[in-house]
C-alpha positions as CSV (number, residue, x, y, z in Angstrom):
1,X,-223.7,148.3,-123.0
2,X,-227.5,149.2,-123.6
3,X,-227.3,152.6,-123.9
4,X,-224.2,151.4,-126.8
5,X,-226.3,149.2,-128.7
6,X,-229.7,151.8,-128.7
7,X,-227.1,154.3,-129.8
8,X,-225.4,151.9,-132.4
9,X,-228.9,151.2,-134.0
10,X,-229.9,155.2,-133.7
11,X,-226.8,155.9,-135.7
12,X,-227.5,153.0,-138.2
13,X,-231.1,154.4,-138.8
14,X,-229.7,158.1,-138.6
15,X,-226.7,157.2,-141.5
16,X,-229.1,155.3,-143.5
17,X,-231.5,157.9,-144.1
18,X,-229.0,160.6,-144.4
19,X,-227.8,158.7,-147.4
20,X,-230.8,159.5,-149.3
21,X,-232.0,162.4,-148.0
22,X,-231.7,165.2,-150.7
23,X,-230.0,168.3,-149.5
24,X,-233.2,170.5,-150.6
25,X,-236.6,168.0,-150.5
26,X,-238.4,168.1,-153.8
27,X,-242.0,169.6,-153.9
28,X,-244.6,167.2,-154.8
29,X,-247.1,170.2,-156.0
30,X,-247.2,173.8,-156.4
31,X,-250.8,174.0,-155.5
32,X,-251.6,176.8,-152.9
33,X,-252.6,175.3,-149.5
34,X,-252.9,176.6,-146.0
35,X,-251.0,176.6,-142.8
36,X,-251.2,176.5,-139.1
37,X,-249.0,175.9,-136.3
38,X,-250.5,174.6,-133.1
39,X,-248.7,173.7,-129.4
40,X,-250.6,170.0,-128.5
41,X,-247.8,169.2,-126.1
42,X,-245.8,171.2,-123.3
43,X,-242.9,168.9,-121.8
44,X,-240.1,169.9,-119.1
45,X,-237.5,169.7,-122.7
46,X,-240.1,172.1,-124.4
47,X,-243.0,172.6,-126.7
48,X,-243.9,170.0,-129.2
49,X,-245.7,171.4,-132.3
50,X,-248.1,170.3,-135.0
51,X,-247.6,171.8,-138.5
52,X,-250.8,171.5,-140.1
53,X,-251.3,172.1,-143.4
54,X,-255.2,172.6,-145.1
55,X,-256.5,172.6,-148.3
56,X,-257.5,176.5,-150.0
57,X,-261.2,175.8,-149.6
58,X,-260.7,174.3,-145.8
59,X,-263.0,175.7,-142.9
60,X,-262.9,174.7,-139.3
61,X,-266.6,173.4,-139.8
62,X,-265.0,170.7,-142.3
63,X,-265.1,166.9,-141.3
64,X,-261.9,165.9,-143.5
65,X,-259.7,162.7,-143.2
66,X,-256.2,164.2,-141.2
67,X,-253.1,162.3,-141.7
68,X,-250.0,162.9,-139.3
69,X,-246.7,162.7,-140.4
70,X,-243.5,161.7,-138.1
71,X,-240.1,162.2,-139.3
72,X,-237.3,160.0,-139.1
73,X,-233.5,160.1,-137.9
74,X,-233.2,156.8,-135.4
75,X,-234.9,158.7,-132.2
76,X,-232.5,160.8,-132.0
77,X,-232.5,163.2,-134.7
78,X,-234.5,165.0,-137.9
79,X,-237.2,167.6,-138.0
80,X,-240.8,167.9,-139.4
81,X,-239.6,169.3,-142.7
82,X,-239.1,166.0,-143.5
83,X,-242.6,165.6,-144.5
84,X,-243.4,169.4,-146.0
85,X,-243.6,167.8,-149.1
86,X,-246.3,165.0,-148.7
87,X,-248.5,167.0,-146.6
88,X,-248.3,169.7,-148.8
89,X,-249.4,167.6,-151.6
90,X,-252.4,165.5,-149.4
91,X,-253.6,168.7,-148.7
92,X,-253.7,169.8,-152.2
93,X,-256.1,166.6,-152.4
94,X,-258.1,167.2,-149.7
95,X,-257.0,166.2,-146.9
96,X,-255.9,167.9,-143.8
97,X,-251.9,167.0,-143.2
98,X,-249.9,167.3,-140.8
99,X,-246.4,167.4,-139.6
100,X,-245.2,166.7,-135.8
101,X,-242.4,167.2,-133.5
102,X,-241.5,165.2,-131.4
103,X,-238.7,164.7,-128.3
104,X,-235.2,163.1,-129.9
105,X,-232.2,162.7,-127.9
106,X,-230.3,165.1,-129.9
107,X,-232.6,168.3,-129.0
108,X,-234.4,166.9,-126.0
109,X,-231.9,164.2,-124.3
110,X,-235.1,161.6,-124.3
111,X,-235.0,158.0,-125.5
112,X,-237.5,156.1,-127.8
113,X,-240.2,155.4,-125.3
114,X,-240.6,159.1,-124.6
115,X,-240.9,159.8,-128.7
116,X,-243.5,156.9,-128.4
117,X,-245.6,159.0,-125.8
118,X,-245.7,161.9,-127.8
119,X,-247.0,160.2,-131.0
120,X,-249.9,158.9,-128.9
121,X,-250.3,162.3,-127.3
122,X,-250.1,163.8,-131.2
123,X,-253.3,161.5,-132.3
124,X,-255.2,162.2,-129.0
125,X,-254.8,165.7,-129.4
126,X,-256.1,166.0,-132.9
127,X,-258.8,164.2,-132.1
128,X,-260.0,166.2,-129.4
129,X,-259.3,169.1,-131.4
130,X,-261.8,167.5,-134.6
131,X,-263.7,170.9,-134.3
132,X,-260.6,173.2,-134.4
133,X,-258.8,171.2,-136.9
134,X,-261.8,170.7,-139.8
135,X,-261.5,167.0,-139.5
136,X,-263.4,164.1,-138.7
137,X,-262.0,162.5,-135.4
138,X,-263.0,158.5,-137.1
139,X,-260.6,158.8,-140.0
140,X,-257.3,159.6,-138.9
141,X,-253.9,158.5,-140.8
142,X,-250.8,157.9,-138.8
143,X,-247.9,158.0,-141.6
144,X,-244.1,158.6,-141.1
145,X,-240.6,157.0,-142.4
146,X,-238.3,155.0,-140.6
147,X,-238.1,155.9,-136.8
148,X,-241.1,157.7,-137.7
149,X,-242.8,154.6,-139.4
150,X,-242.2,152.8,-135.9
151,X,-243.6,156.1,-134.4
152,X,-246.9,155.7,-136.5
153,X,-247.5,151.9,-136.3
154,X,-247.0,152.8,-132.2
155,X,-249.6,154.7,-132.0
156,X,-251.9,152.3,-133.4
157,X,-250.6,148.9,-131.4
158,X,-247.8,149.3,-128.6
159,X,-249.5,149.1,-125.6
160,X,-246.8,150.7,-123.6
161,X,-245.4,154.6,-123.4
162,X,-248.5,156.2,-122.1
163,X,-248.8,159.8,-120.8
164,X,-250.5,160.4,-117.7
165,X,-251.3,163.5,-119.0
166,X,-252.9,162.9,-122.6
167,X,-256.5,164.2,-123.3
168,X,-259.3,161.3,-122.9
169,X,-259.3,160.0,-126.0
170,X,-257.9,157.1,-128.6
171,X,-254.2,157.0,-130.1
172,X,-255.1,154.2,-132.7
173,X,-255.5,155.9,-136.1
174,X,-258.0,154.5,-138.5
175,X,-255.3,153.5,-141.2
176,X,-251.2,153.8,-141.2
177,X,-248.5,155.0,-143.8
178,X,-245.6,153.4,-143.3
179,X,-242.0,154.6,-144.8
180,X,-239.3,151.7,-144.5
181,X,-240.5,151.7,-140.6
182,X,-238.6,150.0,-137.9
183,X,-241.2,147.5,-136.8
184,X,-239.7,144.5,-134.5
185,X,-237.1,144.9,-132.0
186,X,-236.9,141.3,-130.1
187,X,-233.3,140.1,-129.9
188,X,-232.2,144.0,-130.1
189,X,-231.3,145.9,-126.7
190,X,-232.9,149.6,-127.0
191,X,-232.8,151.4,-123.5
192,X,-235.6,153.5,-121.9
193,X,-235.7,156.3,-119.9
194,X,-235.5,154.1,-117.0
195,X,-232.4,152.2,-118.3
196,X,-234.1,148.8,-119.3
197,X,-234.5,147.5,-121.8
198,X,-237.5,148.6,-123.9
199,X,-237.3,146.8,-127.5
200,X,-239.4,144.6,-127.4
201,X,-242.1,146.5,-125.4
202,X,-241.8,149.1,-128.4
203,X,-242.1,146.4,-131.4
204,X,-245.4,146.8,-133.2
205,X,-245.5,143.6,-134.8
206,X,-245.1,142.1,-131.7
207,X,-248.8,143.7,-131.0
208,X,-250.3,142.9,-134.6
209,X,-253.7,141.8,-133.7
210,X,-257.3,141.2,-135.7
211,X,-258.4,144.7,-134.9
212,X,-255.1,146.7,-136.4
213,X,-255.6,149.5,-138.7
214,X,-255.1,148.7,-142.9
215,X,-251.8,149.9,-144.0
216,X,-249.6,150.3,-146.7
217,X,-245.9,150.2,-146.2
218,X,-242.6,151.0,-148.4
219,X,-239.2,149.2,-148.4
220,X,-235.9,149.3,-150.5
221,X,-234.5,146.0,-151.9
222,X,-231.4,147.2,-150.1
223,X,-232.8,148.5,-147.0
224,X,-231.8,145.6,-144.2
225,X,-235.4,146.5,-142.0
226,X,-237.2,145.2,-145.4
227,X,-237.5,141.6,-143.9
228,X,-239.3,144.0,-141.0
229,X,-242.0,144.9,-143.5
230,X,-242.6,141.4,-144.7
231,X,-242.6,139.9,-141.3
232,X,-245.1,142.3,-140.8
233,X,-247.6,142.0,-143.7
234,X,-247.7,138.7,-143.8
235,X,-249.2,138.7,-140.1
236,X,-251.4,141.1,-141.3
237,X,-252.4,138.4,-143.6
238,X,-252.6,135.6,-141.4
239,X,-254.9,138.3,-139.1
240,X,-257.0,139.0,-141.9
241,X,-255.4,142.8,-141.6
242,X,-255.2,144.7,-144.9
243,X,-251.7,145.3,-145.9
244,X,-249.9,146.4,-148.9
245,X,-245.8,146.1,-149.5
246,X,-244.4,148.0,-152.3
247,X,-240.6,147.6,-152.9
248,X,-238.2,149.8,-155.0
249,X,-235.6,147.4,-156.5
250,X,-231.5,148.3,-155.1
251,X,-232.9,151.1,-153.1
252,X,-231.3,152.0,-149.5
253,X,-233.7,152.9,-146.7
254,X,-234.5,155.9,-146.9
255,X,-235.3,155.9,-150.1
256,X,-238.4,157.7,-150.3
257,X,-236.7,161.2,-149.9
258,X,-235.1,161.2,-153.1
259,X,-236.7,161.4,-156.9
260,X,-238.6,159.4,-157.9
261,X,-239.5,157.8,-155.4
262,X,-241.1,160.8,-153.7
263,X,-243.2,160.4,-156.5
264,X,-243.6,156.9,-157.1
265,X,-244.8,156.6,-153.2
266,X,-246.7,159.4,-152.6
267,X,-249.3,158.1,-155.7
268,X,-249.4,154.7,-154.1
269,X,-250.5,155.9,-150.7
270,X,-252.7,158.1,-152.6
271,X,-254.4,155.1,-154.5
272,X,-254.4,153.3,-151.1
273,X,-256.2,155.8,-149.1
274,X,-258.4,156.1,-152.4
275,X,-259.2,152.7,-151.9
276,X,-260.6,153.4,-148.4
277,X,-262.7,156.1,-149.0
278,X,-260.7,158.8,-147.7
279,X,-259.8,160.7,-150.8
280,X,-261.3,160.9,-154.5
281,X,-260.5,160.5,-157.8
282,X,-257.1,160.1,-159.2
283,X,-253.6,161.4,-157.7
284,X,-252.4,164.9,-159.3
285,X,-249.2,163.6,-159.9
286,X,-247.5,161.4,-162.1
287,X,-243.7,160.0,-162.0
288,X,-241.0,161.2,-164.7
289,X,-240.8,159.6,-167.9
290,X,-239.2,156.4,-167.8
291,X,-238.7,156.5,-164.1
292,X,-238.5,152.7,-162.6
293,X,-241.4,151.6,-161.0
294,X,-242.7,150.6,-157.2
295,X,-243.2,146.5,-157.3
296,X,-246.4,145.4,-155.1
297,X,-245.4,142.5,-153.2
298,X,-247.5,139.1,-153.1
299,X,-247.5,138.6,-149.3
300,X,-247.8,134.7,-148.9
């Protein structure tokens, strides 16, 4: 029954975002940037890769903000493409980006705890690797949609999922990005790689405490894990935490594949990490004419 109902909500997250995932994923800028590819994990189901992507001017004696991107598909499935896009275009702006792999149960035959411990091996290792990377190990963004989202806001508060193995240093990024995530599990059954039952163990907002990181997060009006993101924020509230909700009005999760909302996000997290000193100046991109608008949320 456990391994049913982790694989019913897997499917649910998988079909959702499916649904507005466009067949070939917009760019967000034509501007040239630079790539790398770098091994930070080996596991018994394989490697697990960073895609980095760097600014034209960048150097390895930089100290740049990084932000790391996690792809959705419920656990189970997807690929770093997913977020090609919006790291090319924060590297365009400065920042280093980059995209991760992760173990799914599609490719690897792991469960979520397992993608957890990766995440949190994914921000040690780039912080350990500051020097190699160009970036400065105190301002690190954890970003990502959906199973992804959960994978980012992990990183930063479950306590849980840790790998014996990691390098000696902190998974808890210094801000978070979150794309329609999957936040609070309590009441769900979601089954581990032991066979219990991990979902509330893996719920951030379960964890939410004074000391989380700021964040900004992105819902559909349609999407059912909206009531997720506003559970959330307003703890974040009641914490003192700084949080942002934008919706998009009668979008589906998963929305934030498709145009514009691409768009219409990528130049809100833009003004948000503006707003925290990480990047500079006004985003490079603007939405298409008459294209409907992101509504900021009044958390009460």
């Amino acid at each position: 029954m456990t391994r049913f109902l982790f694989s019913s909500l897997a499917m649910f997250l998988c079909f959702s975002l499916a649904l507005a995932q466009p067949k070939e994923r917009p760019k967000l800028t034509d501007a040239k940037v630079l790539t790398a590819d770098h091994v930070y994990k080996k596991t018994t189901e394989g490697e697990l890769t960073l895609h980095c992507f760097m600014p034209a001017d960048w150097k390895a004696t930089d100290k740049r903000p990084v932000i790391v991107f996690f792809f959705g598909g419920g656990w189970k499935n997807g690929s770093y493409t997913q977020f090609v896009p919006q790291s090319e275009y924060f590297a365009s702006r400065g920042l280093v980006a980059i995209s991760a792999d992760y173990r799914i149960l599609n490719k690897h035959k792991t469960t979520p705890d397992k993608a957890i411990e990766d995440a949190k091996t994914a921000i040690r290792w780039v912080r350990v690797n500051a020097a190699k990377l160009g970036i400065d190990p105190d301002k690190v963004i954890a970003a990502g949609g959906s199973a992804g989202g959960h994978l980012a806001a992990s990183t930063a508060l479950v306590e849980k999922f840790e790998d014996k193995n990691d390098p000696k240093a902190s998974c808890k990024p210094n801000a978070l990005v979150l794309f329609n995530p999957f936040l609070n599990g309590k009441g769900r059954t979601i089954e581990g790689s032991d066979g219990k039952n991990i979902a509330e163990a893996m719920s951030p907002t379960l964890y939410l405490k004074k000391d989380a990181p700021p964040c900004i997060l992105f819902y559909g009006t349609s999407d059912a894990m909206l009531d997720m993101g506003k559970e959330y924020a307003t703890k974040c509230k009641e914490l003192g935490v700084k949080a942002e909700l934008y919706t998009a009005a009668d979008q589906p999760h998963g929305f934030f594949n498709r145009e514009p909302w691409n768009v219409q996000t990528a130049i809100k997290a833009d003004e948000f990490l503006t707003s925290l000193g990480y990047l500079k100046g006004k985003p490079t991109i603007k939405p298409p004419a008459n294209a409907p608008e992101l509504r900021h949320e009044t958390i009460k």
